[in-house]
PDB file as gemmi writes it, atoms N, CA and C in Angstrom:
CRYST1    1.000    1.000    1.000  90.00  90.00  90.00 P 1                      
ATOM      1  N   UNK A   1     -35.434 -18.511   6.243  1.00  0.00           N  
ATOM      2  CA  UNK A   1     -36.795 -18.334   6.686  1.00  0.00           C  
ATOM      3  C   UNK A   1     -36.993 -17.055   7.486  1.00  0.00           C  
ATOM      4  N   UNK A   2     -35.605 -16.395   7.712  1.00  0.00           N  
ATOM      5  CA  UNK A   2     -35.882 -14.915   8.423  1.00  0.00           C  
ATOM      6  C   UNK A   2     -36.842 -14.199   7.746  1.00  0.00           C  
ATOM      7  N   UNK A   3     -37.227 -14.219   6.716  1.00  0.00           N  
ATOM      8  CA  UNK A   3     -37.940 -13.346   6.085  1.00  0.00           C  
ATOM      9  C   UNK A   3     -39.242 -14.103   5.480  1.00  0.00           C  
ATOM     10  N   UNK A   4     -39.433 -15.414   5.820  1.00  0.00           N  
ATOM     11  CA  UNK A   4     -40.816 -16.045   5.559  1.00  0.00           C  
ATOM     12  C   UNK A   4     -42.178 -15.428   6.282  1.00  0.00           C  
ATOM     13  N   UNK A   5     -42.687 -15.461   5.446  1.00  0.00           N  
ATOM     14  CA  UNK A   5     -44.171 -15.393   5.692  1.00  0.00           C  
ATOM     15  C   UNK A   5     -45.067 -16.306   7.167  1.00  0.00           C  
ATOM     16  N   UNK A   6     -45.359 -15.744   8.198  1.00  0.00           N  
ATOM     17  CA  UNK A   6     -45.891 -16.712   9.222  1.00  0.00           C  
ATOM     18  C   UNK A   6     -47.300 -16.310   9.204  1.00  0.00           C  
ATOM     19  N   UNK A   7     -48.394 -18.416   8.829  1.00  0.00           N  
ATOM     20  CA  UNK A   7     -49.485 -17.827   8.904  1.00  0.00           C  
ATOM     21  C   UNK A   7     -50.143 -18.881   9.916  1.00  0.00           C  
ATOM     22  N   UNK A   8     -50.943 -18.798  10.979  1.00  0.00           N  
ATOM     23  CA  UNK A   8     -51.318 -19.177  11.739  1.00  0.00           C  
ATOM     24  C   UNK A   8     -50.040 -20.434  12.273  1.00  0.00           C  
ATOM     25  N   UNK A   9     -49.782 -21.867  12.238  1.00  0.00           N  
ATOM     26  CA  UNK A   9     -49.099 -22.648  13.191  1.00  0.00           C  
ATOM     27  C   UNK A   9     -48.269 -22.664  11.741  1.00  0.00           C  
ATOM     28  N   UNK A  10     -47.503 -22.225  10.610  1.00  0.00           N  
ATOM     29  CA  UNK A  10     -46.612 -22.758   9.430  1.00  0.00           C  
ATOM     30  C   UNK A  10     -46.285 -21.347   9.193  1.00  0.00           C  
ATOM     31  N   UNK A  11     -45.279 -21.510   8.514  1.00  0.00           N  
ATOM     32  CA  UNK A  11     -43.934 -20.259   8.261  1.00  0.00           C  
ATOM     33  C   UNK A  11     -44.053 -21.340   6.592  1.00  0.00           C  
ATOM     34  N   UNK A  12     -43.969 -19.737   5.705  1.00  0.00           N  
ATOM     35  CA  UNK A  12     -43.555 -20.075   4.020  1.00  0.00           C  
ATOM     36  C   UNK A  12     -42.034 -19.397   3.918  1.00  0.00           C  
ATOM     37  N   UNK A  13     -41.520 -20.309   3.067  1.00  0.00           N  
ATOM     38  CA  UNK A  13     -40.138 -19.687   2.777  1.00  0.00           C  
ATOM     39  C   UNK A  13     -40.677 -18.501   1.507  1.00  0.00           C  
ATOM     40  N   UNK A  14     -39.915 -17.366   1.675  1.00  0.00           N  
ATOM     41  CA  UNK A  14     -40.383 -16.088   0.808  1.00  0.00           C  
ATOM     42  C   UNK A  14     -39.346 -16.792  -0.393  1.00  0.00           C  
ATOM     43  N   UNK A  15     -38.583 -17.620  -0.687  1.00  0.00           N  
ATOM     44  CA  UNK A  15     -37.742 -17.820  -1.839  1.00  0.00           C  
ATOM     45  C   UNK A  15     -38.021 -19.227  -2.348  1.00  0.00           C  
ATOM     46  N   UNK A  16     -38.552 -19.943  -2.042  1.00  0.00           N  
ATOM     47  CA  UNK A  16     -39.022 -21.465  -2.560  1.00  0.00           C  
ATOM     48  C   UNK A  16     -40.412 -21.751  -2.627  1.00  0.00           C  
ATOM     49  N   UNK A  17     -41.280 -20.992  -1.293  1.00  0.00           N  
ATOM     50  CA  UNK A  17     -42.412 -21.161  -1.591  1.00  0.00           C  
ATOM     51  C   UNK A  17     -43.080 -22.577  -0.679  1.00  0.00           C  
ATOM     52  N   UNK A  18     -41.753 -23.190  -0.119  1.00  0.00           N  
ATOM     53  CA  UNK A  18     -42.133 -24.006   0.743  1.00  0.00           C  
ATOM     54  C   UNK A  18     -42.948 -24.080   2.153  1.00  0.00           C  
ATOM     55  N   UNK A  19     -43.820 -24.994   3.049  1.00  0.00           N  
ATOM     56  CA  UNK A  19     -44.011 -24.190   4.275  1.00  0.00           C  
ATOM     57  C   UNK A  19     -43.955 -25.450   5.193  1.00  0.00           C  
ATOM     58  N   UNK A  20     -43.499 -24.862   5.852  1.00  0.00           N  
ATOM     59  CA  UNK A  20     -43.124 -25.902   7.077  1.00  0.00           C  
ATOM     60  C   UNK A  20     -44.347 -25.522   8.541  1.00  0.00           C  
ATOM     61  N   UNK A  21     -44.442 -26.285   9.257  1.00  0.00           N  
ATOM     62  CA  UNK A  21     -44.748 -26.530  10.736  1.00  0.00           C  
ATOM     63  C   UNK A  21     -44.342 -25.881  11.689  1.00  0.00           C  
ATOM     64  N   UNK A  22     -44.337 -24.697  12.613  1.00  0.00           N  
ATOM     65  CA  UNK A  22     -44.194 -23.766  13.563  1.00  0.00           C  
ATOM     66  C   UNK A  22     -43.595 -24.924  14.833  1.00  0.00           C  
ATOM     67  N   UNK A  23     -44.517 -26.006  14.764  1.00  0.00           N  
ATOM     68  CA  UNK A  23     -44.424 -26.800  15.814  1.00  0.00           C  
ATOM     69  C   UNK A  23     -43.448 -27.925  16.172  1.00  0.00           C  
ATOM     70  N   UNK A  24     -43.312 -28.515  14.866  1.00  0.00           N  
ATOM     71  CA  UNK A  24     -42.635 -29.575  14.663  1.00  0.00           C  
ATOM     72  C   UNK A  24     -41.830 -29.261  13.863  1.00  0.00           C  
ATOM     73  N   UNK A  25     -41.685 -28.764  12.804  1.00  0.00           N  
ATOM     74  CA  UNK A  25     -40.573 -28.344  11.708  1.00  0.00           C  
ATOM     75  C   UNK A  25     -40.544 -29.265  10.608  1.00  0.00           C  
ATOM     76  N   UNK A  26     -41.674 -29.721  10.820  1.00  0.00           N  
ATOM     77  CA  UNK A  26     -42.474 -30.983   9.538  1.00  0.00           C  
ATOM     78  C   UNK A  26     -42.182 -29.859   7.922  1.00  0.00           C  
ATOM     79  N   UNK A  27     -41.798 -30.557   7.338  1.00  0.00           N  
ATOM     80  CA  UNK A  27     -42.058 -30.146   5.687  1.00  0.00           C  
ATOM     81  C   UNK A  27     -43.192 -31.071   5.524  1.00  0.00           C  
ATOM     82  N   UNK A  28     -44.188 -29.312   4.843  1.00  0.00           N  
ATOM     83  CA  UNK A  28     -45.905 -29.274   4.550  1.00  0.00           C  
ATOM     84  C   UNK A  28     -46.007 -29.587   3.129  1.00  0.00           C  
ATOM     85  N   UNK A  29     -45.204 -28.932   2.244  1.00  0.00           N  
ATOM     86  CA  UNK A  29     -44.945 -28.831   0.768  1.00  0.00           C  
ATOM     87  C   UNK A  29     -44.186 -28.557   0.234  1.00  0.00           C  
ATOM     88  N   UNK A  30     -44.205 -28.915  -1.005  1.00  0.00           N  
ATOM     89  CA  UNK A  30     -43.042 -29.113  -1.849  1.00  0.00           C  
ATOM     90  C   UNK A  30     -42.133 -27.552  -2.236  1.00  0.00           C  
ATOM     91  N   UNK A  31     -41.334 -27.374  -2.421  1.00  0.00           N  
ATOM     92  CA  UNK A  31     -40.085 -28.556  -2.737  1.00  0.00           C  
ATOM     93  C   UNK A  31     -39.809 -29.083  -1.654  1.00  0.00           C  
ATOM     94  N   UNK A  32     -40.163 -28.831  -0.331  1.00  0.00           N  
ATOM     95  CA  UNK A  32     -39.144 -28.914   1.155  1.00  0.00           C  
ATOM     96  C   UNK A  32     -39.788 -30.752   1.301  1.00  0.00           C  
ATOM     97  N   UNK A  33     -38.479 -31.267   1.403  1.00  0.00           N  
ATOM     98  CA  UNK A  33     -38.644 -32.934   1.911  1.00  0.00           C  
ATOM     99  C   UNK A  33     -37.866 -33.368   3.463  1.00  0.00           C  
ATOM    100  N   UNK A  34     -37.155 -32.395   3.962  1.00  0.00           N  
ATOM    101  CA  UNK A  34     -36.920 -32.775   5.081  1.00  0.00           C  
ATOM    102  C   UNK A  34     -37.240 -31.537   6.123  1.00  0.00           C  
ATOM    103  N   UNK A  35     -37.579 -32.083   7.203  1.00  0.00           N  
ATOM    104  CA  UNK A  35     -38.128 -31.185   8.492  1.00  0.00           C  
ATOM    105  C   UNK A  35     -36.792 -30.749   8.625  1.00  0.00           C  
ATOM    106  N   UNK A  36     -37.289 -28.810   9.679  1.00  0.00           N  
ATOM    107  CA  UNK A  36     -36.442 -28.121  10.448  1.00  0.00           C  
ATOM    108  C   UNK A  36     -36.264 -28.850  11.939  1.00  0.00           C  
ATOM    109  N   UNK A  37     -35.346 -28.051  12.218  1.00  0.00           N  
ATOM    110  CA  UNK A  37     -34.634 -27.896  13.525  1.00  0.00           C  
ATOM    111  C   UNK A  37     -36.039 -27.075  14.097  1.00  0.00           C  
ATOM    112  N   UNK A  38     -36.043 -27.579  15.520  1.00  0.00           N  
ATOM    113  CA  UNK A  38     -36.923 -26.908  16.515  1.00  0.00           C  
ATOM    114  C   UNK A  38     -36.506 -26.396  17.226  1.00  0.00           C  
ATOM    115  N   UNK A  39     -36.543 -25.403  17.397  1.00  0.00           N  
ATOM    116  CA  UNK A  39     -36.178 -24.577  19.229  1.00  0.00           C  
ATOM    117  C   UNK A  39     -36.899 -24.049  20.033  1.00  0.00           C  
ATOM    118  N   UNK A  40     -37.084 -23.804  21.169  1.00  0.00           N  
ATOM    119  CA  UNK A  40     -37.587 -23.777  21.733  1.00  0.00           C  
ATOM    120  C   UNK A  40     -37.552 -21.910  22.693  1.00  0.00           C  
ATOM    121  N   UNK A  41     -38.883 -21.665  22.353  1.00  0.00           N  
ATOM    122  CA  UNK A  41     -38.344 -19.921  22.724  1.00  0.00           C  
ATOM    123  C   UNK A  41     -39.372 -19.821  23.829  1.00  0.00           C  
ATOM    124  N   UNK A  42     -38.540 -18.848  24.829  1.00  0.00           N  
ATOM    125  CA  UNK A  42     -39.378 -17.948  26.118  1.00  0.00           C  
ATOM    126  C   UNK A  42     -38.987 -16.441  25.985  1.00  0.00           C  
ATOM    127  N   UNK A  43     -40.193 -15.943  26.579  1.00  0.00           N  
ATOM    128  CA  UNK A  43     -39.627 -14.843  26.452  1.00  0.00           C  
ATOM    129  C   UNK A  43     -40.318 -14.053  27.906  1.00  0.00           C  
ATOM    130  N   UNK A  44     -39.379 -13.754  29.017  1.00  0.00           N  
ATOM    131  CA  UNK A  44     -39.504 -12.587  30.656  1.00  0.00           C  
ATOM    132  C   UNK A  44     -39.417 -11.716  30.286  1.00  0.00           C  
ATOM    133  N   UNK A  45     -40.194 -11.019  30.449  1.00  0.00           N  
ATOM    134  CA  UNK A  45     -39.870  -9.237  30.110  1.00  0.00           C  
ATOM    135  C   UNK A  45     -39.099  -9.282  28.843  1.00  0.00           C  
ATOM    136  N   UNK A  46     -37.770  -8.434  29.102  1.00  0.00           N  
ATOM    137  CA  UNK A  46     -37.218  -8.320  27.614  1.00  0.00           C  
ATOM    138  C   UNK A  46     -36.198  -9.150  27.382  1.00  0.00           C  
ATOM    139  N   UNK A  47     -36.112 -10.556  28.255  1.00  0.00           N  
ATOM    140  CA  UNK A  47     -35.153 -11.677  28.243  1.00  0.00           C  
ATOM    141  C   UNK A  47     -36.077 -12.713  27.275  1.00  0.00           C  
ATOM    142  N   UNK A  48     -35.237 -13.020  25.963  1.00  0.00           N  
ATOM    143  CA  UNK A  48     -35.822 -14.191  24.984  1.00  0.00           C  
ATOM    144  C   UNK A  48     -34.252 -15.463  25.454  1.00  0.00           C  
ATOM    145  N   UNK A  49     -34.826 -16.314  25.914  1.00  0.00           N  
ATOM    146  CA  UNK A  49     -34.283 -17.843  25.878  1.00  0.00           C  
ATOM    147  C   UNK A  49     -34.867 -18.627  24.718  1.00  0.00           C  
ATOM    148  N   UNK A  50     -33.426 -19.032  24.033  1.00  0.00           N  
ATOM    149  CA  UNK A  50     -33.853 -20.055  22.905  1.00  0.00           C  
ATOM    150  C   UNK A  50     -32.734 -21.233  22.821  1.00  0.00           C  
ATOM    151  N   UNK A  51     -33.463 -21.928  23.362  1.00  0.00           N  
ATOM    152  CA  UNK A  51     -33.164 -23.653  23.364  1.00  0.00           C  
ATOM    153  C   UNK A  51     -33.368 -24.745  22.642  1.00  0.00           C  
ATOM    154  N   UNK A  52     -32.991 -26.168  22.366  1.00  0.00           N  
ATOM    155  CA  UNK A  52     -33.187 -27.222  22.015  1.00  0.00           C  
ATOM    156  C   UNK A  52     -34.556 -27.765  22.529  1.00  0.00           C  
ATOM    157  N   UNK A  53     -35.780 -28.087  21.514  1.00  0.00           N  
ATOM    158  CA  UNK A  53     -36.928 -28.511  22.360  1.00  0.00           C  
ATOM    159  C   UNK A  53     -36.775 -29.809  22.254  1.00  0.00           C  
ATOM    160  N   UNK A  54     -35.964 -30.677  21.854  1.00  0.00           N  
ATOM    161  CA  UNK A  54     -35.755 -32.336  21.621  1.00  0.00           C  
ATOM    162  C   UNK A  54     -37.047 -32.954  21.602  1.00  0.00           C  
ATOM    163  N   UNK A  55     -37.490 -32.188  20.591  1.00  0.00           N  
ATOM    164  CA  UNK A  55     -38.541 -33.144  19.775  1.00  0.00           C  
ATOM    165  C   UNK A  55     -38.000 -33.520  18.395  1.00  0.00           C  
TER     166      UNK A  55                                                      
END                                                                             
């Protein structure tokens, strides 16, 4: 998904065509049947923290 398409709260995979949930990591459409991993990002100045959001 490094290279998916992000359009408002969902990211498309550029190679399947699938799009998932920004928020939740819900699979939106097909082919994708199981949700992503979530993490959780901040970003201080030029410090990005990326964590487990355990949702």
């Amino acid at each position: 998904l490094s290279e998916g398409e992000v359009s408002g709260e969902k990211i498309e995979c550029w190679l399947h065509g699938a799009e998932f949930d920004l928020r939740t990591g819900a699979a939106l459409t097909p082919p994708a049947t199981e949700a992503l991993e979530v993490f959780e990002v901040k970003r201080d100045g030029d410090t990005v923290t990326i964590s487990k959001s355990g949702r």
